[in-house]
Backbone as XML, in Angstrom:
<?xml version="1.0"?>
<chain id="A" units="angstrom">
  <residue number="1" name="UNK">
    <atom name="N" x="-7.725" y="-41.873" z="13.828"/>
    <atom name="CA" x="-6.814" y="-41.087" z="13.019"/>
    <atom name="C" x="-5.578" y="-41.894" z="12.648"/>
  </residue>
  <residue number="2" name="UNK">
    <atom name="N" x="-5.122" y="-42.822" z="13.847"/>
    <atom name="CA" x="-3.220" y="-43.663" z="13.213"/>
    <atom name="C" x="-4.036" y="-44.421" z="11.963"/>
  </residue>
  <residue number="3" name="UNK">
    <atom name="N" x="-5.662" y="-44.969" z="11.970"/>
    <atom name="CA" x="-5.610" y="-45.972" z="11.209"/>
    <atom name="C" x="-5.754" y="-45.581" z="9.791"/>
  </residue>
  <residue number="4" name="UNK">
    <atom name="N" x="-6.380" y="-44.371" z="9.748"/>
    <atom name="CA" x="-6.507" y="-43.276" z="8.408"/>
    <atom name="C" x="-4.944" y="-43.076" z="7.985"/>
  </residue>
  <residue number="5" name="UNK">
    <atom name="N" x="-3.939" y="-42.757" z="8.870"/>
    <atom name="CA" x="-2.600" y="-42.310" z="8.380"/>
    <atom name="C" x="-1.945" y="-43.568" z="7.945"/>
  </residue>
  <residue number="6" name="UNK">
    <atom name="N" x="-2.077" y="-44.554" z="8.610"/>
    <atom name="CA" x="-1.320" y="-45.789" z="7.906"/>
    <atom name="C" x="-2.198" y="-46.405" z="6.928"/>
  </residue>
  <residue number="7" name="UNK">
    <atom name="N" x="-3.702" y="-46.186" z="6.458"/>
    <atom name="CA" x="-4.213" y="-46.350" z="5.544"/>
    <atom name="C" x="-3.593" y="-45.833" z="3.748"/>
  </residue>
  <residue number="8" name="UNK">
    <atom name="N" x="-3.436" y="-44.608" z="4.140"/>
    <atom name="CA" x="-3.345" y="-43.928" z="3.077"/>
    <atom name="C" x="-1.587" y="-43.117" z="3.235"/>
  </residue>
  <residue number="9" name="UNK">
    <atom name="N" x="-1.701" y="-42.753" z="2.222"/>
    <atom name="CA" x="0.029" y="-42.043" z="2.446"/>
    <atom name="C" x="-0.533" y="-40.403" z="2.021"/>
  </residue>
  <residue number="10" name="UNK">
    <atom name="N" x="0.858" y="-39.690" z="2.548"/>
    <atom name="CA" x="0.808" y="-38.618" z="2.530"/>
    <atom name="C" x="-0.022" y="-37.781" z="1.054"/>
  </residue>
  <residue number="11" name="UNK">
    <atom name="N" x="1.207" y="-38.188" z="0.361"/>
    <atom name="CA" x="0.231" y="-37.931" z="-1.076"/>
    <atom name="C" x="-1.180" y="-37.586" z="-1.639"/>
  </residue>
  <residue number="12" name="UNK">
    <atom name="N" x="-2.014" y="-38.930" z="-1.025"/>
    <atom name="CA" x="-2.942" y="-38.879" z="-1.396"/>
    <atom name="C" x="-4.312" y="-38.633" z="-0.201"/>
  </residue>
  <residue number="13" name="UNK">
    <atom name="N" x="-3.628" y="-38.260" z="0.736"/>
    <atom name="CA" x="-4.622" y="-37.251" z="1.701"/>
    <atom name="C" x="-4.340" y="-36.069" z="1.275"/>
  </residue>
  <residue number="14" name="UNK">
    <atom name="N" x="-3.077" y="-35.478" z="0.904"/>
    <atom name="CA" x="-3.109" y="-33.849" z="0.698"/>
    <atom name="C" x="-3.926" y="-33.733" z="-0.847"/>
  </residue>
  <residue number="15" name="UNK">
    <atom name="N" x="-3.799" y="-35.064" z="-1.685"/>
    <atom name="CA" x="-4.747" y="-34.794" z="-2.860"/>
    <atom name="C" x="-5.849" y="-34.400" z="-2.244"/>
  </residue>
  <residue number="16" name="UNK">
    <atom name="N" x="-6.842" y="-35.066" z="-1.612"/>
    <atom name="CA" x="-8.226" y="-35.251" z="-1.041"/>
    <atom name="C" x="-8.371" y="-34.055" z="-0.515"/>
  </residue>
  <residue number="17" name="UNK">
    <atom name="N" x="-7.323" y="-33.219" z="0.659"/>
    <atom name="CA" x="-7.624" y="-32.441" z="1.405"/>
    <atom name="C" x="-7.779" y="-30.628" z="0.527"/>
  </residue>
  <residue number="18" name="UNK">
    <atom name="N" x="-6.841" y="-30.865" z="-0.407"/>
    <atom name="CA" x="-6.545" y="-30.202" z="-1.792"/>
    <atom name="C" x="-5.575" y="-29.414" z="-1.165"/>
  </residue>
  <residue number="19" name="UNK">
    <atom name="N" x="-4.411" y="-29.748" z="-0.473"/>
    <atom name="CA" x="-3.299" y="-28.996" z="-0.105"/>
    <atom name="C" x="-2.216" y="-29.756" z="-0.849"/>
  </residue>
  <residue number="20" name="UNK">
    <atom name="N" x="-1.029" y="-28.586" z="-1.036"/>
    <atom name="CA" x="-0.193" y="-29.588" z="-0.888"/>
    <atom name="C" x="0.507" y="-30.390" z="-0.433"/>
  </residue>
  <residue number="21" name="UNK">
    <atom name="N" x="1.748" y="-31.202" z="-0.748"/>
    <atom name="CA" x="2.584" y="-31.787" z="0.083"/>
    <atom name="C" x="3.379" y="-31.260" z="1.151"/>
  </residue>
  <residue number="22" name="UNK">
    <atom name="N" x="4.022" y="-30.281" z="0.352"/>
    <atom name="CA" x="4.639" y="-29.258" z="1.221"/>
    <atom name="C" x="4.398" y="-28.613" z="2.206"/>
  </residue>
  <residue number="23" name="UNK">
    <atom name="N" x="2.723" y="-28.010" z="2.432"/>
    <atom name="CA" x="1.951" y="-27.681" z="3.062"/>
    <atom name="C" x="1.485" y="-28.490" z="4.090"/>
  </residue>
  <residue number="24" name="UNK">
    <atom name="N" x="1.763" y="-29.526" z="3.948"/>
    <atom name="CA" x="1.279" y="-30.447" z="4.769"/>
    <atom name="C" x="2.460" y="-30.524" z="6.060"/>
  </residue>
  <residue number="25" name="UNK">
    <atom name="N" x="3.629" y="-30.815" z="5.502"/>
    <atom name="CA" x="4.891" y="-30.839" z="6.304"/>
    <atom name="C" x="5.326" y="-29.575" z="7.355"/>
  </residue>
  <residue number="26" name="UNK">
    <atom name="N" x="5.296" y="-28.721" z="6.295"/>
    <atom name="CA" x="5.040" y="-27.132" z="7.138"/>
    <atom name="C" x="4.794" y="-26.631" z="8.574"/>
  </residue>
  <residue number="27" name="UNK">
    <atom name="N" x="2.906" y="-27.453" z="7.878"/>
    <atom name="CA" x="2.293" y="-27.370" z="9.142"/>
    <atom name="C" x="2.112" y="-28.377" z="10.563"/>
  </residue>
  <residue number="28" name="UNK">
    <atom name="N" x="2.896" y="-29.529" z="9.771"/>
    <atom name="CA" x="3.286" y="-30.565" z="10.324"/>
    <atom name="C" x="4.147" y="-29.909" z="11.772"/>
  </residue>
  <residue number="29" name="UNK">
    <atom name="N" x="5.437" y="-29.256" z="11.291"/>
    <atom name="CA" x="6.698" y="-28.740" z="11.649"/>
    <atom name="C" x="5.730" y="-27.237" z="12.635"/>
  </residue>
  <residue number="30" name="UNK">
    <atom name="N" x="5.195" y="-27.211" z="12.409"/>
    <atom name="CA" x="4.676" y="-25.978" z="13.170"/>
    <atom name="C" x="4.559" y="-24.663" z="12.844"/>
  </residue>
  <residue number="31" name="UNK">
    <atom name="N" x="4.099" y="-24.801" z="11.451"/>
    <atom name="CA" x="4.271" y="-23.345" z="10.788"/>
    <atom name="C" x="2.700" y="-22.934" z="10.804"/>
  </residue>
  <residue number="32" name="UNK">
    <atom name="N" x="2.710" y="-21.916" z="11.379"/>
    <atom name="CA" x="1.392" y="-21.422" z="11.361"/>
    <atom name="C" x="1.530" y="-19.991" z="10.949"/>
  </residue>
  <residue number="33" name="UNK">
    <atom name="N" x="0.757" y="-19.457" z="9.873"/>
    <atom name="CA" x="0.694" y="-18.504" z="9.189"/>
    <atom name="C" x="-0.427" y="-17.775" z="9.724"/>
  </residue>
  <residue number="34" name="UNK">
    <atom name="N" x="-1.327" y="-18.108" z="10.048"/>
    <atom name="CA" x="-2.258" y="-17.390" z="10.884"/>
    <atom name="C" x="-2.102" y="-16.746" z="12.124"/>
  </residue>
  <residue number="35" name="UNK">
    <atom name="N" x="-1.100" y="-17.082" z="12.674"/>
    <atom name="CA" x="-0.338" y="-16.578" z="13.850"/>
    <atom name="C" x="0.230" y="-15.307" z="13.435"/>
  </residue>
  <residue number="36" name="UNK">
    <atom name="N" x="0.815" y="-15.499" z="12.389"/>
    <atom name="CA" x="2.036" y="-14.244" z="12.116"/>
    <atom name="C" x="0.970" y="-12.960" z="11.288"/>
  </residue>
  <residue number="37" name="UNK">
    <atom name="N" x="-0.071" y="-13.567" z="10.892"/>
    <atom name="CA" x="-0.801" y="-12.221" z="10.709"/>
    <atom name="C" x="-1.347" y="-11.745" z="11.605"/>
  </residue>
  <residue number="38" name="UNK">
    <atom name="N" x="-2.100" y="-12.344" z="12.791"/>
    <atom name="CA" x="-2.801" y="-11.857" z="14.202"/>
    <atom name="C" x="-1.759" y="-11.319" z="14.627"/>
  </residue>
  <residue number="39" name="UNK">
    <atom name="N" x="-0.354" y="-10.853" z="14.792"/>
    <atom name="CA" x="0.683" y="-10.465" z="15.334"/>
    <atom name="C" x="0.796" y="-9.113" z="14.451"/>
  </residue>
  <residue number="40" name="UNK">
    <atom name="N" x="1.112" y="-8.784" z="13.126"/>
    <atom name="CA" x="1.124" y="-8.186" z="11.935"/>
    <atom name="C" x="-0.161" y="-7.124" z="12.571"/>
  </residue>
  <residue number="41" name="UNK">
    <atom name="N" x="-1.352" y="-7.657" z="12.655"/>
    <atom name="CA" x="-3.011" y="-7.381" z="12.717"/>
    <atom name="C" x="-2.541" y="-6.070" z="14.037"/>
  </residue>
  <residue number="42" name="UNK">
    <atom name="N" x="-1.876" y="-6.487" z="14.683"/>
    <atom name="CA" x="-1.715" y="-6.014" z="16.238"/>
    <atom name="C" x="-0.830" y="-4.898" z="15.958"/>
  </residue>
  <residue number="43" name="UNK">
    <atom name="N" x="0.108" y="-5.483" z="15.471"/>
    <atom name="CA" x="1.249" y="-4.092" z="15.229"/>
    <atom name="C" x="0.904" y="-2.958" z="15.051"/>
  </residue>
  <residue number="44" name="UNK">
    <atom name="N" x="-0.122" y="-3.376" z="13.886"/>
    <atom name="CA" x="-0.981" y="-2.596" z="12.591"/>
    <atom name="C" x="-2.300" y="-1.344" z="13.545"/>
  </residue>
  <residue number="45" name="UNK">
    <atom name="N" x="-2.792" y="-2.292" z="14.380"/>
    <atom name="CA" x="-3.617" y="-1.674" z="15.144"/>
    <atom name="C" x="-3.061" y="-0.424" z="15.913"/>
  </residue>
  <residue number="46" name="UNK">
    <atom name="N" x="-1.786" y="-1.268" z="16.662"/>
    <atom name="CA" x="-1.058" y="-0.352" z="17.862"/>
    <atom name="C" x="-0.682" y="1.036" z="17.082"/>
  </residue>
  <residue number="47" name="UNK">
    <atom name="N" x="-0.271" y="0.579" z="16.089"/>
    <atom name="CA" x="0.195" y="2.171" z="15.345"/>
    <atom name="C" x="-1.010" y="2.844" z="14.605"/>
  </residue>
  <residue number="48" name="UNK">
    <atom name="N" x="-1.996" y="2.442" z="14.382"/>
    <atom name="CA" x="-2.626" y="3.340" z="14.350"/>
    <atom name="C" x="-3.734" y="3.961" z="14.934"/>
  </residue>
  <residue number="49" name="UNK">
    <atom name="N" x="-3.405" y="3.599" z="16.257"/>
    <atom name="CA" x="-3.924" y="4.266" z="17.524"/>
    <atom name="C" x="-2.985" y="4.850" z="17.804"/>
  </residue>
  <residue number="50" name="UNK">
    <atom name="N" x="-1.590" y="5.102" z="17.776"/>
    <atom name="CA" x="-0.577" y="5.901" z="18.228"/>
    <atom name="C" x="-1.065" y="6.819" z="17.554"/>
  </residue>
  <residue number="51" name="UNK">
    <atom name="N" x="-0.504" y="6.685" z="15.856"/>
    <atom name="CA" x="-0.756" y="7.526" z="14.900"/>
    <atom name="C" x="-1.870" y="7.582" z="13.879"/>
  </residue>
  <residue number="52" name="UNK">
    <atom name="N" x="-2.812" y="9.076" z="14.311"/>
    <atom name="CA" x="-4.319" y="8.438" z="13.773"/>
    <atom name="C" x="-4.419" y="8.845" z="12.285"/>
  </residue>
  <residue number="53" name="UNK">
    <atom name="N" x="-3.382" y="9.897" z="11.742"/>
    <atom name="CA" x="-3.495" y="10.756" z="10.584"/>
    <atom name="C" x="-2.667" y="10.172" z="9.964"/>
  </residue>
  <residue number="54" name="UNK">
    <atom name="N" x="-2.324" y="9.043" z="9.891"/>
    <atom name="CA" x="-1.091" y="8.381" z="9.022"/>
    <atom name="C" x="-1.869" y="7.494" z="8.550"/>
  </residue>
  <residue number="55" name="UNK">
    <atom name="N" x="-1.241" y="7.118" z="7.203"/>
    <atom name="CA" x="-2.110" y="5.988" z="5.748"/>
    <atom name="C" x="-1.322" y="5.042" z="5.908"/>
  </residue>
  <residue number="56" name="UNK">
    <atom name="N" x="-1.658" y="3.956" z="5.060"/>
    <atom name="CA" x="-0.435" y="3.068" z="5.176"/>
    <atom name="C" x="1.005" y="2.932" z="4.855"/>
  </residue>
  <residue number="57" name="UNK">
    <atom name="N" x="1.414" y="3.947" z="3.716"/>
    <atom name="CA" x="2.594" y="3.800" z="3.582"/>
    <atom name="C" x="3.462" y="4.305" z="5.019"/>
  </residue>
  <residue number="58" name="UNK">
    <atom name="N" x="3.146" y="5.494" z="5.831"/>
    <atom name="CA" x="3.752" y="5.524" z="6.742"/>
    <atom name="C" x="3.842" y="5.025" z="7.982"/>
  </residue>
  <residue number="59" name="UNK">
    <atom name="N" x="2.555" y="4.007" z="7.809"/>
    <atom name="CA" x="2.734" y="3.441" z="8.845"/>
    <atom name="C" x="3.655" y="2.406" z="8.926"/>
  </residue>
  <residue number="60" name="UNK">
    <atom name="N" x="3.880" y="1.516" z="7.734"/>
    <atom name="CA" x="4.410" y="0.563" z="6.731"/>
    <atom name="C" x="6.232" y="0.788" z="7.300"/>
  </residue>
  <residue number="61" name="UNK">
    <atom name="N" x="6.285" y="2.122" z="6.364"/>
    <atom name="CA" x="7.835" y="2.143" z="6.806"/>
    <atom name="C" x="8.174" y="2.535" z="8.225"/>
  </residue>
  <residue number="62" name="UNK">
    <atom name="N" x="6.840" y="3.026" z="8.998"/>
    <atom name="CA" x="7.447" y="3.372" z="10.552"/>
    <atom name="C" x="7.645" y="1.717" z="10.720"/>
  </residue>
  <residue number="63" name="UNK">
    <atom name="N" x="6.817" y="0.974" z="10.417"/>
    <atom name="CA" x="7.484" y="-0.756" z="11.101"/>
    <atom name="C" x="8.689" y="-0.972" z="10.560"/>
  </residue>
  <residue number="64" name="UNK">
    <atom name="N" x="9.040" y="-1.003" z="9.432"/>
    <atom name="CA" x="9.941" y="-1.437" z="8.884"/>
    <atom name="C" x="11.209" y="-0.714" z="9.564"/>
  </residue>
  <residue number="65" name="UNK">
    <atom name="N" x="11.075" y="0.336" z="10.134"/>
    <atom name="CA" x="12.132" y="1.560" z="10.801"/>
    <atom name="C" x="12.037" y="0.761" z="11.964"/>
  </residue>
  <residue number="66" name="UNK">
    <atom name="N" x="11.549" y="-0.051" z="12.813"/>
    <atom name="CA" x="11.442" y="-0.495" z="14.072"/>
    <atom name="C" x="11.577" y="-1.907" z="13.639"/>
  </residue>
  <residue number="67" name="UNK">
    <atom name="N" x="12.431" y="-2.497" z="12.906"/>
    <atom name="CA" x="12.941" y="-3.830" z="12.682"/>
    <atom name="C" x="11.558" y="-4.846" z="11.883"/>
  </residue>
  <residue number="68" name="UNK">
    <atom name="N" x="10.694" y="-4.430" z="11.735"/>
    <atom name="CA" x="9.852" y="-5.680" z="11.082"/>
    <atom name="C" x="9.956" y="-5.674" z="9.827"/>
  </residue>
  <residue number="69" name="UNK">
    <atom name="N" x="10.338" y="-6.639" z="9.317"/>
    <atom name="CA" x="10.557" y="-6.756" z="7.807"/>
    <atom name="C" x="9.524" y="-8.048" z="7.613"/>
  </residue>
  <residue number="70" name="UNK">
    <atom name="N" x="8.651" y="-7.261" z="7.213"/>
    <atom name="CA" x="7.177" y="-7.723" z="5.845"/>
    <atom name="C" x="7.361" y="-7.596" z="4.922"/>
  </residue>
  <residue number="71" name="UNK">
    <atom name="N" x="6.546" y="-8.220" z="4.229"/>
    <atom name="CA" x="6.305" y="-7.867" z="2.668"/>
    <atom name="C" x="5.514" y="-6.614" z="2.411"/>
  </residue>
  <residue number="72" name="UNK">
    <atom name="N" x="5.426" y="-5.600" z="2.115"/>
    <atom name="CA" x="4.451" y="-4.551" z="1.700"/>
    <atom name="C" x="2.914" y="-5.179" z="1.159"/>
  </residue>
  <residue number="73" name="UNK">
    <atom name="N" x="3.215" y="-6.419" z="0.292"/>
    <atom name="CA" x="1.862" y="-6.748" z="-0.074"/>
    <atom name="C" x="1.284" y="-7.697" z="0.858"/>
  </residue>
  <residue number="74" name="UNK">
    <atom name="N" x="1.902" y="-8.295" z="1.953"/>
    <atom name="CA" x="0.912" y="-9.295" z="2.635"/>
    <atom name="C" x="0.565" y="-7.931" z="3.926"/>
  </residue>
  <residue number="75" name="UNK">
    <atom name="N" x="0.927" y="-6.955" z="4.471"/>
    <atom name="CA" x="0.767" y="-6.086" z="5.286"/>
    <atom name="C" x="-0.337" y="-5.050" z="4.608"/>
  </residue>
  <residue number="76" name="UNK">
    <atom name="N" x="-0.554" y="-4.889" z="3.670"/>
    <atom name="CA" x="-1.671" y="-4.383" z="2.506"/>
    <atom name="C" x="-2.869" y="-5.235" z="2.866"/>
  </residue>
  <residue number="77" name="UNK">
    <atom name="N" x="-2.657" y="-6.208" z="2.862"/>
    <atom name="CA" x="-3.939" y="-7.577" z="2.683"/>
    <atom name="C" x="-4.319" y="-7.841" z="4.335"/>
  </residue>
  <residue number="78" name="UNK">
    <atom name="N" x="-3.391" y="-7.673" z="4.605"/>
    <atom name="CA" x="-3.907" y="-7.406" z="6.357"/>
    <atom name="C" x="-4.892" y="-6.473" z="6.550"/>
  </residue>
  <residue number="79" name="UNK">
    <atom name="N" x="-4.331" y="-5.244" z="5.968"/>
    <atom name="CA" x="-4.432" y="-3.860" z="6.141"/>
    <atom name="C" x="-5.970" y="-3.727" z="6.072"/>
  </residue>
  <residue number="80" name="UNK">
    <atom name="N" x="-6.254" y="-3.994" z="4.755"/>
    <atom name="CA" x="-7.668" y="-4.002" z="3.833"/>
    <atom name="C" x="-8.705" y="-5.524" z="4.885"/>
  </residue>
  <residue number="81" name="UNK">
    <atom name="N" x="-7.646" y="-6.145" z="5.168"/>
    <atom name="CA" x="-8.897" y="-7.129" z="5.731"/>
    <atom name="C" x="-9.161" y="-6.507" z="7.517"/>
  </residue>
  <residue number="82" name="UNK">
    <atom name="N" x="-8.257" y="-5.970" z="7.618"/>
    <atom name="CA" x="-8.980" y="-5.504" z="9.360"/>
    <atom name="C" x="-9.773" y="-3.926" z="8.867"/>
  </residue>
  <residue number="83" name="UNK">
    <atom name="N" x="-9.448" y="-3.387" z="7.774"/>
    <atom name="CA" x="-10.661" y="-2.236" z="7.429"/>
    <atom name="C" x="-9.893" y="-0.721" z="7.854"/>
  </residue>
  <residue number="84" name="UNK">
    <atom name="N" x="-8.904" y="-0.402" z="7.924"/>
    <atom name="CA" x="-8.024" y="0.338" z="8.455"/>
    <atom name="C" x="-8.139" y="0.850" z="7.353"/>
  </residue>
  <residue number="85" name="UNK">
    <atom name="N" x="-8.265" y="2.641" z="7.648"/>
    <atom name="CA" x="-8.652" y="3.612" z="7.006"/>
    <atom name="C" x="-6.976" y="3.856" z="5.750"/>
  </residue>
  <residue number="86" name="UNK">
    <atom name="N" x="-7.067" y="4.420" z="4.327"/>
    <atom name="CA" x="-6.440" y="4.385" z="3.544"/>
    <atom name="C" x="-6.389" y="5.875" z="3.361"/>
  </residue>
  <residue number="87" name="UNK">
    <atom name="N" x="-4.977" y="6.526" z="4.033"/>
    <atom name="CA" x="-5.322" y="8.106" z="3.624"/>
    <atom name="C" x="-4.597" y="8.256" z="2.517"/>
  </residue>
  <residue number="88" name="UNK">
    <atom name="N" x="-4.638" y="9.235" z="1.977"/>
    <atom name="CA" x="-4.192" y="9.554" z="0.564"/>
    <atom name="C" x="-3.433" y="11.090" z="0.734"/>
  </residue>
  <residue number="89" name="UNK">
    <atom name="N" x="-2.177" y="10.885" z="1.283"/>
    <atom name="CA" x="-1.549" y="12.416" z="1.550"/>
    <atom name="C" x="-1.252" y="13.205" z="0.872"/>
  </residue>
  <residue number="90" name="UNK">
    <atom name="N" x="-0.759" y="12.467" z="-0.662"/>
    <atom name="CA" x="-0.138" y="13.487" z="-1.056"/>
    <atom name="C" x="-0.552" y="13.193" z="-2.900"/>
  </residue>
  <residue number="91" name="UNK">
    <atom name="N" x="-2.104" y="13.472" z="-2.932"/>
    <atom name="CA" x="-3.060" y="13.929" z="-3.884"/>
    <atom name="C" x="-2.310" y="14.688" z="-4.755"/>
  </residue>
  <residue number="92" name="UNK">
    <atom name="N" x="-1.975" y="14.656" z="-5.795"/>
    <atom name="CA" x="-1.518" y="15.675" z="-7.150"/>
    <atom name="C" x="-3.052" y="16.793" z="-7.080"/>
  </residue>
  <residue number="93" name="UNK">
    <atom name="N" x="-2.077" y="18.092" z="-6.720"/>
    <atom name="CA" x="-3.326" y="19.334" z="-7.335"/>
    <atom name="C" x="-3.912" y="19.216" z="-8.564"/>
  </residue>
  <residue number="94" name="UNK">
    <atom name="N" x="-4.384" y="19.764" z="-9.084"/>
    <atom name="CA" x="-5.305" y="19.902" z="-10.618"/>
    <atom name="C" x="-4.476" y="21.017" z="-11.530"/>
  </residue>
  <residue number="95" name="UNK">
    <atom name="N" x="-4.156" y="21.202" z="-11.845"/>
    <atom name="CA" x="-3.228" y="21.472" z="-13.231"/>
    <atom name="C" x="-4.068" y="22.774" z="-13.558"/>
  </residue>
  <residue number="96" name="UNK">
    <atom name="N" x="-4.243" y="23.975" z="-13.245"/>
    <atom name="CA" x="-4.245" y="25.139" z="-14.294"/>
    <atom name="C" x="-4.076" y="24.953" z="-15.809"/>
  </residue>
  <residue number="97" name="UNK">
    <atom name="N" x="-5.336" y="24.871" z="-16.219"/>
    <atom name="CA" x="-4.807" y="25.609" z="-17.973"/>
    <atom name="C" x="-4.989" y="26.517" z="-18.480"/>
  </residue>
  <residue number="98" name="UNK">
    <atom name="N" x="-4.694" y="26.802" z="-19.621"/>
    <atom name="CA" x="-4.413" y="28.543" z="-19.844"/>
    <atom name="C" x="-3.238" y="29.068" z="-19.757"/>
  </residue>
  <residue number="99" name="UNK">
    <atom name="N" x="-2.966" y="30.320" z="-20.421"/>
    <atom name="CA" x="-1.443" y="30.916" z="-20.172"/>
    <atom name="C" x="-1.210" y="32.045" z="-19.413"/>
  </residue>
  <residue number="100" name="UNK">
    <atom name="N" x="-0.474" y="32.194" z="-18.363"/>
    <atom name="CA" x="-0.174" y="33.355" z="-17.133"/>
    <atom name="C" x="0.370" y="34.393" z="-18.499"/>
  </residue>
  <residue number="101" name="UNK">
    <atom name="N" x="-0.056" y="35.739" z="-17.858"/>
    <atom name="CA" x="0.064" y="36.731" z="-17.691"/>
    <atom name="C" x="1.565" y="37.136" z="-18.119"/>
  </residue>
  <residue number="102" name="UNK">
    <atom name="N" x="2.248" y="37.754" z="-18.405"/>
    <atom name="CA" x="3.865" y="37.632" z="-18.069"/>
    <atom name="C" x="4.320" y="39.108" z="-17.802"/>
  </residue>
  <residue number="103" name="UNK">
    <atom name="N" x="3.445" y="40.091" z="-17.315"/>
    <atom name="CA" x="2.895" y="40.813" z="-16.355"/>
    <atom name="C" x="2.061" y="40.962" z="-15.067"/>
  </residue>
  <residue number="104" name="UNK">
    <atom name="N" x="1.990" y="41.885" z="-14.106"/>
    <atom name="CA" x="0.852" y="41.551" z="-13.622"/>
    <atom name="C" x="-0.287" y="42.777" z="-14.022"/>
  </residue>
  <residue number="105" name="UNK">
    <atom name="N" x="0.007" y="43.409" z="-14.761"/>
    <atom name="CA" x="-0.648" y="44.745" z="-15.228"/>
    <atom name="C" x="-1.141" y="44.224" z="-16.487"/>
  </residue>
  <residue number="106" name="UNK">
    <atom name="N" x="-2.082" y="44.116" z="-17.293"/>
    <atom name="CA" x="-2.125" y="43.443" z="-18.509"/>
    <atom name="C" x="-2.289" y="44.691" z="-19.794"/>
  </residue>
  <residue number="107" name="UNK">
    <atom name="N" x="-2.858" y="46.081" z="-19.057"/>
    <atom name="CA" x="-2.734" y="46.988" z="-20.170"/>
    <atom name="C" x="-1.077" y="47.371" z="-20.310"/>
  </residue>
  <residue number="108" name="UNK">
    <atom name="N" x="-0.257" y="47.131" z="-19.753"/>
    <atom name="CA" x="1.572" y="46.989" z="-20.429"/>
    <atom name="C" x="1.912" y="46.378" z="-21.296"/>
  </residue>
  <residue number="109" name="UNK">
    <atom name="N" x="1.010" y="45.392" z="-21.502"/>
    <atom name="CA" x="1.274" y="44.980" z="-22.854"/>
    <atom name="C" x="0.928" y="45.721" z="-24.117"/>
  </residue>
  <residue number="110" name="UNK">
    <atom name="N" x="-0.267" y="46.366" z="-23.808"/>
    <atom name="CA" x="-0.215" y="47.253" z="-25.265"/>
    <atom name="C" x="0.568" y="48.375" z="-25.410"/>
  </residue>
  <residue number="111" name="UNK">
    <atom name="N" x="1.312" y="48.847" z="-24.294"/>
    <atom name="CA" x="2.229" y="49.613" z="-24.334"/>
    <atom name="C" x="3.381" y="49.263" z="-24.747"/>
  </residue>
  <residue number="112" name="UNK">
    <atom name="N" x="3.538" y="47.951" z="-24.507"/>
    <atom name="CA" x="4.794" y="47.339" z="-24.963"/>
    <atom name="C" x="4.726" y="47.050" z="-26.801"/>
  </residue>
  <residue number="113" name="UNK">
    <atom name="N" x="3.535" y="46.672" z="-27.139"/>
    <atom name="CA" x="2.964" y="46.515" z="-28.442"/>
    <atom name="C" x="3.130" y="47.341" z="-29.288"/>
  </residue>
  <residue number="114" name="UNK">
    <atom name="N" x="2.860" y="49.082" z="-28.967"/>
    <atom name="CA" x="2.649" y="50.041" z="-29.527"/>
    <atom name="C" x="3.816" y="50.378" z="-30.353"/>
  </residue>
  <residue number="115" name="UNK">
    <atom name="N" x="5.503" y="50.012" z="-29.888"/>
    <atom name="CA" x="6.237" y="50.704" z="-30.436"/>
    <atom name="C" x="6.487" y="49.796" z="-31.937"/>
  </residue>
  <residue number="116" name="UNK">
    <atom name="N" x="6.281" y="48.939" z="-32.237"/>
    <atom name="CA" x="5.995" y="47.871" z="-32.788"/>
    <atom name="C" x="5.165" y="47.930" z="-34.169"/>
  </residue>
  <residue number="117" name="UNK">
    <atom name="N" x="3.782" y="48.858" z="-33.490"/>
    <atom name="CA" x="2.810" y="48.883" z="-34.880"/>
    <atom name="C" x="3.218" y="50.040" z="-35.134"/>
  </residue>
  <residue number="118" name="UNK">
    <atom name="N" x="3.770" y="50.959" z="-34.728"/>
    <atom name="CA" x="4.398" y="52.220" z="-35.499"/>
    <atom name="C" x="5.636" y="52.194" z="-36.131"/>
  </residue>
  <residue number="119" name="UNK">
    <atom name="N" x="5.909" y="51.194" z="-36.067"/>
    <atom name="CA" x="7.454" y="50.741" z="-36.824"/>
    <atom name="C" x="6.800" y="50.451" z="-38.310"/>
  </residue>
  <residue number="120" name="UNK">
    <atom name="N" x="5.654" y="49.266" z="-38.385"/>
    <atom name="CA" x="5.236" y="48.873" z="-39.659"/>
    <atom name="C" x="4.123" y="49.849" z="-40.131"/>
  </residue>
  <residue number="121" name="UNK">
    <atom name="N" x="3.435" y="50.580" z="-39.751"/>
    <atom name="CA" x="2.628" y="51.719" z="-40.332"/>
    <atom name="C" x="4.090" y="53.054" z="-41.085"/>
  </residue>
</chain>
């Protein structure tokens, strides 16, 4: 491996490897991103074994209420990759069409009608 690294320079191993430079240093420095989602993965789990009837948004902001500040979309991509159920609480009803009544008696209306056609007769 020293003779590969003093062979070639940084550059053009992260070409080869198809990372970038930056990426390279990163992980050089000890950044591991795979860590911080197995941690994320866990959180994610713990709460929803606490809480079994909760979707993600509430589970989302219960972390965020207990100091973890994520991104909403990399905690989504977690979410969907460990398979964690997606509830949907608060469904819009279906819309009635047609026009109500503005009684609840509906023959009052022709009573109300009547004085009306004897005006124009």
């Amino acid at each position: 491996m020293n003779t590969v690294g003093k062979l070639y320079s940084i550059r053009r191993k992260s070409e080869v490897l198809g990372i970038r430079r930056q990426t390279y240093h990163d992980r050089k420095r000890g950044n591991r991103p795979e860590e911080k989602d197995q941690q994320i993965a866990q959180e994610l789990h713990q709460t929803v074994n606490r809480f079994v009837a909760w979707g993600f948004w509430l589970v989302f902001y219960f972390l965020r209420s207990q100091g973890m500040k994520w991104n909403h979309k990399k905690v989504y991509r977690i979410w969907k990759e460990e398979q964690l159920p997606y509830y949907w609480t608060f469904l819009k009803k279906a819309r009635k069409t047609g026009y109500l009544s503005l009684t609840k008696n509906p023959k009052i209306h022709v009573f109300l009608a009547l004085p009306q056609i004897y005006k124009t007769v």
